[in-house]
N, C-alpha and C positions, 0 to 999 in steps of 0.2 A: 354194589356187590350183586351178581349173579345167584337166580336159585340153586343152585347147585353149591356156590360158594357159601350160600347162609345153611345149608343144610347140612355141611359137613363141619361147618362152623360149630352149629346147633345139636352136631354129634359129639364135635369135641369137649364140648361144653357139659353136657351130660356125662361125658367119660370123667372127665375132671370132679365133676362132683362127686363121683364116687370112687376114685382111685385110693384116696387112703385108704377106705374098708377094704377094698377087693386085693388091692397090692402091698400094699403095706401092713394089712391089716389093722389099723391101727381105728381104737374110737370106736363108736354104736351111731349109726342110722341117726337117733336124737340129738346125737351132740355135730355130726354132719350136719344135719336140716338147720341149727342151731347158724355155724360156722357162714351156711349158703346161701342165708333167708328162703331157706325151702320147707314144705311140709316135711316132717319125718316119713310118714307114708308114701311120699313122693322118691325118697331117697331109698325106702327099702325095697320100692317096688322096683328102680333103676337095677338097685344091684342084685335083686334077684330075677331079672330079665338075662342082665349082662351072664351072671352066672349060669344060666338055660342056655343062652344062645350065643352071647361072645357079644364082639361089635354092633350084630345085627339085632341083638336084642335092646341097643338103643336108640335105633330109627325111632322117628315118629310111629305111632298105630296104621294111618292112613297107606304105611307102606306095605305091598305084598310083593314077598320073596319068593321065588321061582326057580329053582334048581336048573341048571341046565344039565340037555344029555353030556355022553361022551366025545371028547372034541373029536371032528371030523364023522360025525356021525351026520 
């Protein structure tokens, strides 16, 4: 598998973890972390990324987002 493929892998994968809180609403952060074998801290920090930023807020850190201008400019 391709980096590109492990890292969108490794986005889905973050997404998943947090979808019942976000989408469903359903459960607390502890009892997620519980379900995921993850930190709770880990799980609350995901979905208050994702809730700031969307998808983009479950990249890795290492990643810097760059807006582009307006197309054709």
């Amino acid at each position: 598998m391709g980096d590109a493929a492990q890292e969108v892998a490794q986005l889905q994968h973050r997404y998943e973890v947090i979808r019942p809180l976000i989408l469903l609403e359903e459960g607390t952060a502890t009892q997620r972390a519980q379900e995921t074998q993850r930190h709770p801290e880990t799980v609350r920090a995901l979905a208050r990324r994702f809730r700031q930023q969307g998808m983009l807020g479950l990249l890795p850190a290492h990643y810097e987002v760059v807006p582009r201008g307006p197309a054709g400019v």
